[in-house]
C-alpha positions in Angstrom: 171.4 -38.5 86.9 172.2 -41.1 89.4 175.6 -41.0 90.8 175.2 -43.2 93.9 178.0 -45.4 94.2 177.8 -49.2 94.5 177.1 -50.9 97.4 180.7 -52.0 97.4 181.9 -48.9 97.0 179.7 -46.7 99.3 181.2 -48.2 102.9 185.1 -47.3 101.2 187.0 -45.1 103.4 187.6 -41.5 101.2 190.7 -39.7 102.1 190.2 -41.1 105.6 186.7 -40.0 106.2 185.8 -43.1 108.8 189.3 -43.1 110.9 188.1 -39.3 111.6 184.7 -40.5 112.5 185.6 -43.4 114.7 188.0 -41.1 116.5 185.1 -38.9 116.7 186.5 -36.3 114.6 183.2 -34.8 113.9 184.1 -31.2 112.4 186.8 -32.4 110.8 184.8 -34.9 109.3 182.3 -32.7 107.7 184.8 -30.5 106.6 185.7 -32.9 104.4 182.7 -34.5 103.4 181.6 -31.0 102.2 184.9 -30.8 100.7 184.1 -33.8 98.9 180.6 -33.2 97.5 182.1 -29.4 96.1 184.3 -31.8 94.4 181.4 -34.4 93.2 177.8 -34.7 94.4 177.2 -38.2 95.1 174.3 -39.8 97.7 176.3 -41.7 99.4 178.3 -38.6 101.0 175.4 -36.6 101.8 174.1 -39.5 103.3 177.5 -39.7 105.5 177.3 -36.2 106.0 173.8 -36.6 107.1 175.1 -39.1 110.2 178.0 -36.6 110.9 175.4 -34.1 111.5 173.1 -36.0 113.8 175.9 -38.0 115.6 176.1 -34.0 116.8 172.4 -33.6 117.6 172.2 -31.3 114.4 168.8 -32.4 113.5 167.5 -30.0 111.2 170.8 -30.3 109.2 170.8 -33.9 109.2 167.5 -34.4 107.7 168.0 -32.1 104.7 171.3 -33.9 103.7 169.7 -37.3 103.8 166.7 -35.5 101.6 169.0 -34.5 99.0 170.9 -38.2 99.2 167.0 -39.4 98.7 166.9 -36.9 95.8 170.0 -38.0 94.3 169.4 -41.4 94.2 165.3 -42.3 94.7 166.2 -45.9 94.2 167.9 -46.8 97.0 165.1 -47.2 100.1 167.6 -46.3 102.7 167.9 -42.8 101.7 164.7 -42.1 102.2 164.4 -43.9 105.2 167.3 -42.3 106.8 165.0 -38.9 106.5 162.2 -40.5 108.3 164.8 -42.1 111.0 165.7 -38.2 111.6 162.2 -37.1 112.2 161.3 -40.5 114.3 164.2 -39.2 117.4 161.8 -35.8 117.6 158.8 -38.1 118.0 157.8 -39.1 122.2 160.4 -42.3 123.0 156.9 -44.2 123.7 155.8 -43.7 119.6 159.5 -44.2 118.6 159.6 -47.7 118.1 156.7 -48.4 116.1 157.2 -45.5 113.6 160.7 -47.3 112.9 158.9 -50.3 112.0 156.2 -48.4 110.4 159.1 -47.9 108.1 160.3 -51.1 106.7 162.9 -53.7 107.1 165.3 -51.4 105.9 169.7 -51.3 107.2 168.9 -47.6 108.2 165.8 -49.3 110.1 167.0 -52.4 111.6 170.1 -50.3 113.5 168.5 -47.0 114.5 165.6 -49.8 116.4 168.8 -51.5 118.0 170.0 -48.3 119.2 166.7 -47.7 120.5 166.6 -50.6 121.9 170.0 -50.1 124.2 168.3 -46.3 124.9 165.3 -48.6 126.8 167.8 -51.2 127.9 166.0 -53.7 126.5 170.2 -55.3 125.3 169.4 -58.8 124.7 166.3 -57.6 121.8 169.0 -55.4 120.4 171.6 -57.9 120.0 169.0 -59.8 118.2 168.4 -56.9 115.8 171.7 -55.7 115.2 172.6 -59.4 114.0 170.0 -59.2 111.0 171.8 -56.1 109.4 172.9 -57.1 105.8 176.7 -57.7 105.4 177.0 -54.7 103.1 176.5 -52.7 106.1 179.6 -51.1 107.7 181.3 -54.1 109.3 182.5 -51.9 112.4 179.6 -50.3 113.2 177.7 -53.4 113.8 180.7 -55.2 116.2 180.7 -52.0 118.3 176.7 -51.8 118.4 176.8 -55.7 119.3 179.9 -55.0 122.0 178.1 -52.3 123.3 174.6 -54.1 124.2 176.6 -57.5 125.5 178.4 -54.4 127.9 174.8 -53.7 128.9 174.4 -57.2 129.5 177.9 -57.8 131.4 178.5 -60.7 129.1 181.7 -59.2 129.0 183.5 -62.6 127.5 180.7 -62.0 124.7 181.9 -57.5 124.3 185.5 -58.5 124.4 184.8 -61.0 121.3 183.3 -58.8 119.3 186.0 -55.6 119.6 188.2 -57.8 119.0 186.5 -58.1 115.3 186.3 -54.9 115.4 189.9 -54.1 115.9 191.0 -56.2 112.9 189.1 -53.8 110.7 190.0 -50.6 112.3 192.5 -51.7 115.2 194.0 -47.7 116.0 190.5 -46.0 116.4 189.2 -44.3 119.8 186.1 -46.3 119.5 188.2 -49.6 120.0 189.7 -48.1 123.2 186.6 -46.9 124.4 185.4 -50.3 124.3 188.4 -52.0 125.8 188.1 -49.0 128.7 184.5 -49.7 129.3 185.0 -53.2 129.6 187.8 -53.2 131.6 186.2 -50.9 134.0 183.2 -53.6 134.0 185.1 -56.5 134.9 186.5 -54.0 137.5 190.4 -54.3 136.5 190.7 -50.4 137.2 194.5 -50.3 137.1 194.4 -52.1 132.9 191.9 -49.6 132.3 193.6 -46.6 133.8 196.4 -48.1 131.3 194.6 -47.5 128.1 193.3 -43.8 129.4 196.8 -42.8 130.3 198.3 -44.1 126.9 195.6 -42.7 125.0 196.2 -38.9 126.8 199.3 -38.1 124.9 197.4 -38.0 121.6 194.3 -36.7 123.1 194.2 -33.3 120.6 193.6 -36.1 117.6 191.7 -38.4 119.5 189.9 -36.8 121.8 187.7 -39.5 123.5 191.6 -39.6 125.4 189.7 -36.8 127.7 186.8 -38.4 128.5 188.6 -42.0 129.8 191.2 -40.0 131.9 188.2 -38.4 133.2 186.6 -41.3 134.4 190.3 -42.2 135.1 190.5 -39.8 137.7 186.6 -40.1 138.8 187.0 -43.8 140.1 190.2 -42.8 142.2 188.3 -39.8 143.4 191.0 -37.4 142.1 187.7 -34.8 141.0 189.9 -31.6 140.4 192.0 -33.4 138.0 188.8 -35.0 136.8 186.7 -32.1 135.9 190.1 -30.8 134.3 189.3 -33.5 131.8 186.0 -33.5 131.3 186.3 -29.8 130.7 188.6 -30.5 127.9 186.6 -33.1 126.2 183.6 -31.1 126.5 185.5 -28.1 124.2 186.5 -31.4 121.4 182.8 -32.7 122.1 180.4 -30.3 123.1 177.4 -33.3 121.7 178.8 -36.2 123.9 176.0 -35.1 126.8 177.3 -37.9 128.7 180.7 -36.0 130.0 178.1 -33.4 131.6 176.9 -36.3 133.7 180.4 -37.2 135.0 181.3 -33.7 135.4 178.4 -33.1 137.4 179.6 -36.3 139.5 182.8 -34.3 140.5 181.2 -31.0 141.1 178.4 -32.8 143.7 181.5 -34.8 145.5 183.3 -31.2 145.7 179.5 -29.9 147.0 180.3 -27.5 144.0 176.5 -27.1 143.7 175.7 -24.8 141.0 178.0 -26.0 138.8 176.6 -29.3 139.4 173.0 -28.2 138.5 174.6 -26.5 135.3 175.9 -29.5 134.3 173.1 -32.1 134.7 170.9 -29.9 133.2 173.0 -30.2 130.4 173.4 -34.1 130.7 169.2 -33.8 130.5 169.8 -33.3 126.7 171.7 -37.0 126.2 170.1 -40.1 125.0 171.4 -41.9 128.1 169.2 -42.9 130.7 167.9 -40.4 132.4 167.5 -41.8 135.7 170.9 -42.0 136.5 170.6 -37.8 135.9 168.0 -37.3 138.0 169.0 -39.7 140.3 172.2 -37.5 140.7 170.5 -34.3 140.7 168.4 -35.5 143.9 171.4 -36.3 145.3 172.6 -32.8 144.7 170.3 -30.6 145.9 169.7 -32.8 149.1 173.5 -32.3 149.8 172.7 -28.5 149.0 169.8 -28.5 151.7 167.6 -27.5 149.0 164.8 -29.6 149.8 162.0 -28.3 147.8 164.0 -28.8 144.7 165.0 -32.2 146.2 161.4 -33.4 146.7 160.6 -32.0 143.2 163.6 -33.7 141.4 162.3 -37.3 143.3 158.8 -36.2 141.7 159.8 -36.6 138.2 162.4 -39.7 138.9 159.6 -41.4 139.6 157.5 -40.4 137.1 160.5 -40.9 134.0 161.1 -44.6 136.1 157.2 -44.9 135.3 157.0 -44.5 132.0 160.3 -46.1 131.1 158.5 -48.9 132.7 155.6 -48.6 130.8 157.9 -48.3 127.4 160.1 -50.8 127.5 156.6 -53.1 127.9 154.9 -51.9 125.2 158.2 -52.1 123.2 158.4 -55.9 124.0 154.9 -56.6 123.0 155.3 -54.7 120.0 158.9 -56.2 119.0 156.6 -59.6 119.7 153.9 -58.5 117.5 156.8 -58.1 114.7 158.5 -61.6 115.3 155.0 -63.0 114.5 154.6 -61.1 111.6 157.9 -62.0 110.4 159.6 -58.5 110.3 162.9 -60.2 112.1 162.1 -63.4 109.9 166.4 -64.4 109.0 165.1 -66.1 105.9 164.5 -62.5 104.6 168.0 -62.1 104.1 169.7 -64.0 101.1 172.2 -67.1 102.9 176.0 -66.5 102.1 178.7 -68.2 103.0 180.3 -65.3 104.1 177.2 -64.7 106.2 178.3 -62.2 109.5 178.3 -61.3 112.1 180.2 -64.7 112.4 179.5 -66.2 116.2 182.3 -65.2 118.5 183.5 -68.4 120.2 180.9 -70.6 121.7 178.5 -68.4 120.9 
């Protein structure tokens, strides 16, 4: 029997499932989404439950709950895309792309390419893509994907637009601040961004993305005891978020805490960020360590990864051309609503 929910229904917010995922409340989250599905099996929360698992680089786990949502309800594409989406981030980044598309014109599809897209930089194509998702997509989502690539742009008029849509939907969520930090810190008005970090701290054990901005906090003013303090405890609330490895590393090199700055980058390896800034620091690192060898080693494969980032993000735009000639991002694809969204910010 088929007891997906409607399309209306499915992006509803049970017993405050999304508040605990856009305060990156992961565990907590699928506590309750299991608790949920012991309560009723539906497809929609094994697909949720699915995300939860691979926002913490769970892959195996994530695939077989998407599977079952496929199983549950075969008539709904983006189930069983979402299984394929899974197996496409084990794939080489340079095959990524075209498996995705390999795949459909699917909601699933058209973000996890505009996430791919930011990965490669490539901010402006992503914009473009994450503007074609259908309205009955997570609202949110889509504002902070879109403020996150105009970030990567600097168009930081064009970020600040859309959080601010996204803060009438969820206006006390961690992923708000984060944004309002991030683009703050762009725009390089430290002292209103050290503002939202040091308001944030107090409820840091319920929102713990508080960690991570007094982190950075402390980073930019070059405070790195008090710094790594703070990474340290957001890495214990988010061992996934690779990223805070990175900074933490930061600290330990400034400190010429060595080891512990090679611990830590290899762990920041793991992330979905760019890894040239990793490597870039890791150079860094072991040349302040006198390790030369390991120095001349670590330059070796900076150049290489800068190669064949190159290489990708070229044969991503040719193929992301190929598409728009085929029609894949064609808007007429979509039915026209008057309600149509992501509404243009201001003068956009």
């Amino acid at each position: 029997m088929d007891t997906s929910t409607t399309i209306e229904e499915e992006w509803t917010d049970p017993d405050g499932l999304l508040e605990l995922l856009y305060d990156y409340r992961y565990k907590e989250a699928e506590s309750l989404l299991k608790r949920l599905i012991s309560e009723e099996e539906t497809a929609h929360l094994y697909h949720r439950l699915g995300y939860v698992l691979l926002a913490q680089n769970r892959h195996d786990g994530a695939r077989k709950q998407h599977k079952r949502a496929a199983q549950i309800c075969p008539s709904e594409p983006d189930y069983a895309c979402a299984v394929a989406v899974v197996d496409s981030k084990l794939l080489p980044k340079s095959r990524q792309l075209k498996r995705l598309m390999e795949l459909g014109r699917h909601d699933t599809v058209l973000c996890s390419i505009g996430d791919f897209l930011v990965n490669l930089g490539l901010y402006r194509e992503a914009v473009s893509v994450y503007e074609l998702t259908p309205t009955h997509w997570e609202r949110f989502e889509i504002y902070c994907r879109l403020c996150g690539a105009y970030i990567g742009l600097e168009m930081w008029d064009k970020a600040d637009e859309y959080v601010e849509l996204a803060a009438k939907i969820h206006p006390n969520c961690s992923l708000v601040s984060y944004y309002d930090f991030m683009i703050l810190l762009g725009q390089r008005k430290f002292q209103e961004a050290w503002d939202i970090a040091n308001e944030l701290e107090p409820e840091a054990d319920s929102r713990p993305i508080a960690y991570k901005l007094a982190g950075i906090s402390y980073l930019y003013q070059r405070k790195f005891p008090q710094a790594i303090e703070k990474f340290s405890a957001a890495i214990q609330l988010l061992p996934w978020m690779s990223d805070i490895y990175y900074y933490r590393a930061a600290c330990h090199a400034c400190l010429k805490e060595h080891d512990l700055g090679r611990n830590d980058i290899n762990k920041a390896l793991k992330s979905s960020m760019d890894e040239a800034y990793v490597l870039r620091l890791k150079y860094i690192l072991e040349l302040r360590a006198f390790a030369y060898p390991h120095a001349a080693r670590t330059l070796i494969e900076l150049l290489l990864y800068r190669f064949q980032h190159t290489v990708c993000r070229y044969n991503s735009k040719l193929l992301l051309k190929k598409a728009r000639k085929q029609g894949f991002f064609d808007r007429s694809l979509e039915p026209v609503k008057e309600d149509v969204w992501p509404p243009a910010p201001k003068g956009g």
